[in-house]
N, C-alpha and C positions, 0 to 999 in steps of 0.2 A: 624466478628463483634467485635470490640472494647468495654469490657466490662470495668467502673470501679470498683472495689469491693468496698465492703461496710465496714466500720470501723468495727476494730476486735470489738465482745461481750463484751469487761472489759468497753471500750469508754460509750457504750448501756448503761450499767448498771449505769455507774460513773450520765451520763445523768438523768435515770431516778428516780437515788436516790438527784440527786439536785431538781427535780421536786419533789419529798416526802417531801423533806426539810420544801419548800413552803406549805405546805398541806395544815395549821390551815388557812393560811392569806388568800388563796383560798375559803376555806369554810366560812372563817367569812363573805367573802365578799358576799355569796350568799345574794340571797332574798328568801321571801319564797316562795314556790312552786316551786322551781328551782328545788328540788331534786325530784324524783317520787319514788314513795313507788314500794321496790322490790317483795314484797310477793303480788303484786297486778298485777304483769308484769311476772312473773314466765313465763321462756320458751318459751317465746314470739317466732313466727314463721314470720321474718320480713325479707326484704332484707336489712335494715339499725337495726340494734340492737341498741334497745333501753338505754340510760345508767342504770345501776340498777338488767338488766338483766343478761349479763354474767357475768362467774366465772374467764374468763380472757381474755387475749387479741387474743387471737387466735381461739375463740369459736365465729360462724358464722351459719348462715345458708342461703344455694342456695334457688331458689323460679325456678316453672316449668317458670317465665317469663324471669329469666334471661338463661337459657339452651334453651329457644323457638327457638331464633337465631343464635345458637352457632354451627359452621360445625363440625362434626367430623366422623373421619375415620375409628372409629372405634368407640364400644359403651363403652367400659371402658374407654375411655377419657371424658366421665361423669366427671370422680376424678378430672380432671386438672380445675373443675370450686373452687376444695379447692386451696387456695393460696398454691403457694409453691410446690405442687405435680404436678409429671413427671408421663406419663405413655407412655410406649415404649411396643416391642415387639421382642421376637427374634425368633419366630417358626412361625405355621401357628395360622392363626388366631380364633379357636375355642379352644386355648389353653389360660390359663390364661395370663393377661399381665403382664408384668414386672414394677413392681413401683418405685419409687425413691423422698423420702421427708428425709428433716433434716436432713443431712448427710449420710442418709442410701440407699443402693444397699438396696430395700425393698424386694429382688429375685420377688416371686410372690401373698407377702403377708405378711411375719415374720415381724412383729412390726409394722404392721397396719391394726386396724380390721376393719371391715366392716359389716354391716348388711342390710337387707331386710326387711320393715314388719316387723320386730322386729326379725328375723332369722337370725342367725349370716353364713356370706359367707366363714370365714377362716377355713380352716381342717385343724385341727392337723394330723402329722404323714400321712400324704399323699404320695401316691404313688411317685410324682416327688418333692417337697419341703414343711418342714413345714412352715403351717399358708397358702397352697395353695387358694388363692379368684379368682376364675372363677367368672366375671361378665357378660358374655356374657348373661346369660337370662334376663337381664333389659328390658325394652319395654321405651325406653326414651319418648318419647310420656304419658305416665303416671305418669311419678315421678313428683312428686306434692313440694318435698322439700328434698335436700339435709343436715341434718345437720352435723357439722363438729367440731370437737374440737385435738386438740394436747396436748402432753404432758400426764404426770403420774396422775395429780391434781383431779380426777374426782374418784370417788368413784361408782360411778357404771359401769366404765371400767375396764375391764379387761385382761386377755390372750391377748396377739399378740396388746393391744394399746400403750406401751412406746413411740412409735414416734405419733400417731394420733388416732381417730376413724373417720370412717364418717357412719352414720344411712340413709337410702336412706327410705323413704314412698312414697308410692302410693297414687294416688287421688283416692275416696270414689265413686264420681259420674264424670261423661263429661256431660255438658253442650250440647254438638251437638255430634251424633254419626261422627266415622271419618275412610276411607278409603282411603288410601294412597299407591301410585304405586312409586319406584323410579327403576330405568335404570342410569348405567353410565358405563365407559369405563370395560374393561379386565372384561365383562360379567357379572359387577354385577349386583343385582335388588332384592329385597325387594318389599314386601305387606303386610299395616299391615290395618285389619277391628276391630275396638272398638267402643261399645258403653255402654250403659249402661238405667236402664230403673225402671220405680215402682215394687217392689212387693212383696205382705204380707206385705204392711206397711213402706219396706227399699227398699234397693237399688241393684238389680243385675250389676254389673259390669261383660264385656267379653272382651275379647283383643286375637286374633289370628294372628301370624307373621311367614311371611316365607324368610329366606332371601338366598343368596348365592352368590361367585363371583371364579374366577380365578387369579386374582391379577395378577401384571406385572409378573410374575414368570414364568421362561423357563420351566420349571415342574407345569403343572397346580396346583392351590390350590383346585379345585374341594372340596371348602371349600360350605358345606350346614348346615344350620341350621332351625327347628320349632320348634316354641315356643308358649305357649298358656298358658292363665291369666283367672280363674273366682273366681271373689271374688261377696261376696252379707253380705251388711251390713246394720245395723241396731239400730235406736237410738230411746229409749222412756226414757222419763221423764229424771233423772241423768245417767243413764244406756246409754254406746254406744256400739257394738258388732260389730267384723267385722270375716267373714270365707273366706277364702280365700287356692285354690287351684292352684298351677303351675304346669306345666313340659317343659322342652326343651330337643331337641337331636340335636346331630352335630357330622359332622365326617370330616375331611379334609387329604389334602398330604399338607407335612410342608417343606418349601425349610429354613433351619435352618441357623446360623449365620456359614460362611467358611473360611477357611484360605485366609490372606491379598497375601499369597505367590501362592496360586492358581490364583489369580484374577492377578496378574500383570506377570504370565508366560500363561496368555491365555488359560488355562485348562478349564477353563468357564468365562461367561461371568458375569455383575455386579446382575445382577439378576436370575443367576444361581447357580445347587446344585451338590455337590458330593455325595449325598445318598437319590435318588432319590424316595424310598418307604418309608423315615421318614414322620410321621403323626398321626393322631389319631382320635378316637371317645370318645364323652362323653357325659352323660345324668343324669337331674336332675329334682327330683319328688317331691311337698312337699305340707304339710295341715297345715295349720294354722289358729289359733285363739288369736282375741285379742279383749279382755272386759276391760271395765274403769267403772268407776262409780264416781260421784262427790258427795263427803259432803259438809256437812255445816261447818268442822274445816279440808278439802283438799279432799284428793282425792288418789283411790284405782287403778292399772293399773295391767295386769295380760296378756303374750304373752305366747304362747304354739304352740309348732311346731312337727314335724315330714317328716324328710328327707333324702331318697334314691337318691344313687347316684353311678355312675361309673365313670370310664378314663381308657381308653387303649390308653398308649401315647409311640410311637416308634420314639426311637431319634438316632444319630449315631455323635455325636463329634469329634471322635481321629481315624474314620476312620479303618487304619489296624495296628493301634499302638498294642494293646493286640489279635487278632486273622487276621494273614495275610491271612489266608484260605478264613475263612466267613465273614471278614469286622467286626465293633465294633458296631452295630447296637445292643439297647437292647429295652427291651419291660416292662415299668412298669405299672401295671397294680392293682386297687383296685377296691371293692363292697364294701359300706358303707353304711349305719343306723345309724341316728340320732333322739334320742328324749331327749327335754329340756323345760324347761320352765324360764320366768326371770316374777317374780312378786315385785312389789313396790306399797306403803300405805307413803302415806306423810300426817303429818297432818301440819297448822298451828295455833300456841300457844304462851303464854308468856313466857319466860325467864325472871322469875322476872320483870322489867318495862319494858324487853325490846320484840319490835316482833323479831318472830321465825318461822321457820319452821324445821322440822325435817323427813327425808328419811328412811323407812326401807325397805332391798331390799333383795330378793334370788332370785338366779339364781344356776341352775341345767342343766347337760347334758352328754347325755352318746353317747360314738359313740363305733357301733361294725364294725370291720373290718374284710371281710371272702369272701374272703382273700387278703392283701396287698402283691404285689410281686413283685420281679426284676429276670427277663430273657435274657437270651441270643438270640438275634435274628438275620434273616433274611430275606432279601427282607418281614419281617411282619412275618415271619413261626417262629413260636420260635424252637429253639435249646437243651434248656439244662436251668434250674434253680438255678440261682445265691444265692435266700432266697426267701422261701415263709411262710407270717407267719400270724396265726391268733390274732388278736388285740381285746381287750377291753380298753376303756377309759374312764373314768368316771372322773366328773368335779364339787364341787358345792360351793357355795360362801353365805356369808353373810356382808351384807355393810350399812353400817347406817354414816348419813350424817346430820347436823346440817348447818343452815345458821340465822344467826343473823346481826340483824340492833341495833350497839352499841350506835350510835349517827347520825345525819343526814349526815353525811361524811365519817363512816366508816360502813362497814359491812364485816364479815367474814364467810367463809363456811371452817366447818371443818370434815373430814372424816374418815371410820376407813373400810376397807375391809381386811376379812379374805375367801383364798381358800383353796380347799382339791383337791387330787389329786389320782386316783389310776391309775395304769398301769398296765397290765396283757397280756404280749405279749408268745404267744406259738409258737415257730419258729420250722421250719426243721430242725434248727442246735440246737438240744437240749442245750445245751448251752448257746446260746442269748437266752432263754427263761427264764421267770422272772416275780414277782410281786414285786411292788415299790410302795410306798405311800408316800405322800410330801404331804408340807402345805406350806404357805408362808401368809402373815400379811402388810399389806400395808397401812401406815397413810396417809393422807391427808390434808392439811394447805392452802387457800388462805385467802389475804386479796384484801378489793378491798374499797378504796377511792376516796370519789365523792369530786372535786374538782371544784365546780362551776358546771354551767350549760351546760359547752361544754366539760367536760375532767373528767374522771374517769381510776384511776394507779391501777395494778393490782400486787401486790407478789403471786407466791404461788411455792409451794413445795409441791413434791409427791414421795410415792415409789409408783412401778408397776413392773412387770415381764411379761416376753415370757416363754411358756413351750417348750421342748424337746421331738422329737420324740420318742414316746415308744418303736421303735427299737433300738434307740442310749441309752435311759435310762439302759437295760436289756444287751445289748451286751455286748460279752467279748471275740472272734470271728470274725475275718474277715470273711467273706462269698463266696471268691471268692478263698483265699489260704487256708484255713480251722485255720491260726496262728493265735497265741494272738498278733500278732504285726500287726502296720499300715503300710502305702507303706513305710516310713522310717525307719523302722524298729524297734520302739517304741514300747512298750507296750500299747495296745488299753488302753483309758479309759473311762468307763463308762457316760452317760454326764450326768450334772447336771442338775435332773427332771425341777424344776423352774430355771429362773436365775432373779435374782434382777436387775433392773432399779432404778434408785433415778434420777429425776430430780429437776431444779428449773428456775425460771424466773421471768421477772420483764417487764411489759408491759404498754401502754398506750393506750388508746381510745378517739379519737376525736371526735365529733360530732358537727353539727350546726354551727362551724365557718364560713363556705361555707354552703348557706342552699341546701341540696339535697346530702352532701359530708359526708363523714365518711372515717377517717385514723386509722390506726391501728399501733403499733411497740412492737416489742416485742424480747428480750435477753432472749435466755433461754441457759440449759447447760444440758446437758444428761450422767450420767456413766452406764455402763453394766459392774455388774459382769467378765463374760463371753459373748461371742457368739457362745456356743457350737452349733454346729448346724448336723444334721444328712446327710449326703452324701448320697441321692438318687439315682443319676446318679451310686456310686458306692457299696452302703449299708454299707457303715460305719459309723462309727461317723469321725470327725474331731474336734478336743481339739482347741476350740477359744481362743483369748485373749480378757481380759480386756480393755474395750475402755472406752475414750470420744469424747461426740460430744460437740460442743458450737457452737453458732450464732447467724444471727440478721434477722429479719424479716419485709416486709414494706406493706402492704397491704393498697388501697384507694378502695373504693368504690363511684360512683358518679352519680346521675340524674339528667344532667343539665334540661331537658325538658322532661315531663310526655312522657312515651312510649318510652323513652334514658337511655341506662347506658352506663358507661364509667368503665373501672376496670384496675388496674394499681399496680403491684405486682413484690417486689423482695424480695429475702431470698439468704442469704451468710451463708455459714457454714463449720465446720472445723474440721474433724474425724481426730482421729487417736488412735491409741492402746497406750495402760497405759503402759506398761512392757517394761525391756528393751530387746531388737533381735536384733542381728544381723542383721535379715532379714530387716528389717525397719520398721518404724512406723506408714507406710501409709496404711489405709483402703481401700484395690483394691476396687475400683466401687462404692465409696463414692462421692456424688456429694458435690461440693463445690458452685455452683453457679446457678440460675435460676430467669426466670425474665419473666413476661408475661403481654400482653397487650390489651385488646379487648375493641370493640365500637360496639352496637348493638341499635337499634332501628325501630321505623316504621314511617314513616309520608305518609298519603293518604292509597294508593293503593301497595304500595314500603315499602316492609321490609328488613331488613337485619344483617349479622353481619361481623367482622373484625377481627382475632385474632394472634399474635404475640406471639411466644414459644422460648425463651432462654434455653438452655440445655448447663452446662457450660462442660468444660474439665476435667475431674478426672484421678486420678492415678490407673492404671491397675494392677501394681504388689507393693508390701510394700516399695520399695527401693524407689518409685518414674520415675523409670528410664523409663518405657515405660507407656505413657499415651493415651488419647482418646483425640481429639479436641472435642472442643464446637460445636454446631449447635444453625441453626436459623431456624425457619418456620411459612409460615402465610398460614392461611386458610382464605377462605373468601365465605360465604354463602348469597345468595340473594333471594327474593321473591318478588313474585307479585300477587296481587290477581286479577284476572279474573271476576270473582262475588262474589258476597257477599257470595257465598257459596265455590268457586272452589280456590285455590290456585297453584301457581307455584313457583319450589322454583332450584336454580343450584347452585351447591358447587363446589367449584374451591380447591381442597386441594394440600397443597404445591404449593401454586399460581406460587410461580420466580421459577420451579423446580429446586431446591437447590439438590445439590447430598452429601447428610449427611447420615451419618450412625445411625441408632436405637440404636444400641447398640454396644458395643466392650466388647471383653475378651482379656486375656492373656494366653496360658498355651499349651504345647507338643500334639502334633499329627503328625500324618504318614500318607503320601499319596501311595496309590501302587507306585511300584517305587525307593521309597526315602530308603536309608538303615541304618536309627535311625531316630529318634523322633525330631520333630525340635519346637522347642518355637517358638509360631508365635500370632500376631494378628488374633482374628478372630473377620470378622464382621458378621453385617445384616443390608442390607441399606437399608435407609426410602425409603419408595412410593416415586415415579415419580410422576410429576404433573399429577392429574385424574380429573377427568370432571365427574360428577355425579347430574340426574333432577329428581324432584319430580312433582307428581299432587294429592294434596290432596283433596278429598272434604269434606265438613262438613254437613251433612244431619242430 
């Protein structure tokens, strides 16, 4: 597929600063009542954003009507309804997915957080990566609203958002209880029964799901998963309440990404594995509560959680690169506890003549680890213990946030977050053992000018930070040779607890020109410090470099005809490391290119959706020299209702079966046989075209 790229970010910005230019002439020209009062629109939960309401141009929110009709193959592609973001996979599929927004290889989570219900989904210092987001316990059938925002600007983001957040909510109550059976090819099928009902005055919500499949894979995935939802909430007078309990478990065999030099000497075939016991289990438990309350000068919001969790994940990479005996198969393995709360009191007031509103927010959270471990395995039997260590984390923040309306064409939000940090990790190798305490201070600046009745510009600027795994923070110890040196023989060092983010950007919002249509663009530029990041796979840390990303962003939204949307999305972007190396300046598995396209609608008895995934080509190693090609892929989802009560629905995913790869690496392994180590591509290729039907009914 023939891509053009999008003009470099300097073009964006040159753009949207001739558009500031014009500002005053724009606003003189209004009439009144052009503008809408923001502190009256606050947060507005729409498919088209209203002007007035966001903080910038990339700040959106999904509605359960635009995901109704959306196929997908997996449940974490939930995310790809934000503009811009990729979600791929390279293991079996009860493992988290691999992400990829604004120039970032996002592994399975590091620089974009995620929540639940107000429960944050990323773990720090996780067993297989930090900031790991398992989104498999979602029940897509319930989420009521996706909201989404990017960049550092936001003041009540934190850890792990530098490139984005997205906040996923649950619906309160179902309108019709719902039963839904789906079967499709390599054995999969799903059932999920939800409804919800009066009582004591609120509202019991249930949701119970059981899914599983096999997948094309020569080694079954005897991938299973149950999952189960009861929340019951409750509103009197300004007061709303909601309690809400989860769990899920899953366990699968993973046919992982393999060497390109295996697949074309016939060792296996395209959907086959060389370590055939990789895979895993995991499971997740949690209670939460969330109280709001409404004044007469704003409003008080208060989320409280509590969450148990495990992962036993068995992976094997390099094969018999480091043990030709027993193969290179390891077992990382964590049990976790979490308890946090994030409360916020907004009031609105005057600023001298002008209105105001003002945020004050804490957030708090501690995670114990006992114990987080990396093992030597086989065929799943462990062997021998690489580091096993017991962790304490604790996290709390305080953020206060200001928004003012200066004049009928300008308003500003300005913000100030401050974190704390402590780390307390107790290893077997006394030595990586250590307490750390860090802090880190994050301002915040946008402005946002209404430019008439169809256009509103957005500047803003932000710091923000990702933290570091408290293994990598404490370490001073390889764990596998017992030395203070890395594989290069460096001296380990320590990584840097926080690392600092500064972003900025400069965006626009269209609205009503086309009535039913909304455009969005937006320049933005990103530096990190660092990317220190902790080595899971091998328990080390790894000493990052200083990067930047810069790019450009194109987001439409559109409703030609009530019960139609139209969505039309591309993003160009352009990483590479600050410093000078030798090695080169490109960011292995930095995407530079994506582009998505979907049509969904209903008319009669006939529903459906349409969707189009650009995944452009990135550079695999720094020099540039071995890359990934681009992919295409459409899915296409249809329904039809039977009665007014029964629905039928077939998903066609990877319609034209395209044979593209999920994912690619770069890097050394050994196959039995081979006598040294060979640099090779390793893939994981996407699904084969699959056939998958549903019958829901609504009772």
């Amino acid at each position: 597929m023939k891509h053009t790229p999008l003009p470099p970010s300097p073009c964006g910005l040159r753009l949207l600063s001739s558009m500031l230019l014009a500002l005053p002439a724009f606003a003189n020209a209004a009439v009144d009542g052009d503008t809408p009062s923001p502190l009256q629109q606050v947060r507005v939960s729409a498919s088209l954003i209203p002007l007035g309401v966001a903080d910038s141009a990339n700040q959106g929110t999904v509605t359960a009507r635009q995901i109704e009709n959306r196929p997908l193959l997996r449940t974490g592609e939930l995310l790809e309804a934000v503009p811009g973001l990729i979600v791929t996979q390279h293991a079996g599929d009860g493992k988290a997915n691999q992400y990829f927004a604004r120039g970032f290889n996002l592994d399975h989570g590091t620089d974009f957080r995620t929540s639940v219900m107000g429960m944050p989904v990323n773990l720090p210092t996780n067993a297989h990566g930090q900031g790991y987001s398992d989104l498999n316990f979602l029940i897509p059938e319930l989420v009521s609203t996706i909201a989404y925002k990017k960049g550092t600007y936001y003041a009540e983001e934190g850890d792990f958002s530098t490139a984005g957040a997205a906040a996923f909510d649950y619906l309160r109550q179902m309108e019709q209880g719902l039963l839904s059976v789906e079967a499709g090819q390599h054995r999969f099928k799903r059932v999920l029964l939800a409804n919800s009902s009066t009582l004591a005055g609120g509202t019991l919500l249930y949701a119970l799901e059981r899914a599983g499949q096999d997948g094309p894979w020569e080694t079954p995935e005897d991938y299973r998963r149950s999952n189960g939802v009861l929340s019951y909430s409750w509103r009197g007078g300004d007061d709303e309440l909601r309690l809400t309990a989860m769990g899920m478990r899953s366990s699968w065999t993973s046919t992982d990404q393999v060497p390109r030099r295996a697949l074309e000497a016939g060792l296996i075939g395209r959907y086959g594995t060389l370590a055939p016991t990789d895979g895993g289990a995991t499971a997740r438990y949690s209670l939460s509560g969330e109280w709001s309350r409404q004044y007469g000068d704003g409003s008080a919001r208060v989320d409280a959680y509590l969450i148990r969790s495990r992962l036993d994940l068995f992976s094997d990479f390099t094969y018999v690169l480091d043990d030709p005996e027993h193969g290179d198969q390891f077992h990382q393995a964590e049990r976790r506890r979490i308890i946090g709360l994030d409360a916020q009191r907004t009031w609105r007031h005057a600023l001298g003549p002008f209105a105001s509103e003002t945020a004050l927010g804490l957030q708090a959270r501690a995670d114990r680890l006992a114990p987080v471990g990396l093992y030597a395995s086989q065929a799943r039997q462990r062997l021998a213990t690489v580091r096993e260590d017991q962790v304490r984390q604790r996290s709390g923040a305080l953020y206060l946030s200001n928004s003012t309306v200066w004049t009928p064409w300008l308003r500003t939000v300005a913000g100030l977050r401050a974190d704390r940090y402590g780390f307390d990790v107790r290893s077997d190798t006394g030595a990586n053992s250590g307490k750390v305490d860090a802090g880190i201070t994050s301002p915040k600046f946008s402005a946002i000018f209404t430019a008439g009745k169809h256009a509103e510009i957005y500047l803003n600027w932000g710091r923000g930070f990702h933290s570091n795994d408290a293994r990598g923070v404490t370490a001073s110890i390889d764990p596998k040779t017992g030395l203070a040196l890395d594989a290069d023989g460096a001296p380990i060092e320590r990584a840097t607890p926080l690392v600092k983010g500064t972003g900025k950007e400069a965006g626009l919002r269209l609205a009503g020109l086309v009535p039913g249509m909304q455009t969005t663009i937006a320049a933005w530029q990103l530096d990190l410090d660092s990317e220190l990041i902790f080595i899971g796979d091998a328990g080390t840390t790894e000493a990052g470099r200083p990067s930047r990303r810069h790019g450009i962003e194109l987001a439409n939204f559109y409703t030609p005809a009530r019960d139609w949307i139209v969505d039309a999305n591309l993003a160009w972007s352009h990483a590479r490391f600050r410093d000078k190396d030798p090695a080169g300046a490109f960011i292995p598995g930095s995407i530079s290119r994506t582009a998505s396209l979907g049509v969904s609608g209903s008319a009669g008895a006939w529903s459906g959706g349409l969707r189009l995934r650009y995944f452009g080509p990135r550079a695999l190693v720094e020099d540039d020299s071995v890359r990934s090609p681009g992919s295409a892929l459409l899915n296409m989802k249809l329904g039809y209702r039977l009665t007014p009560s029964v629905k039928l629905t077939v998903e066609v995913l990877n319609l034209l079966d395209r044979r593209v790869s999920d994912i690619d690496y770069y890097y050394e392994s050994q196959l039995p046989g081979e006598p040294a180590p060979v640099a090779d591509i390793h893939t994981h290729p996407g699904e084969m075209r699959t056939l998958r039907a549903g019958l829901a009914w609504r009772f």
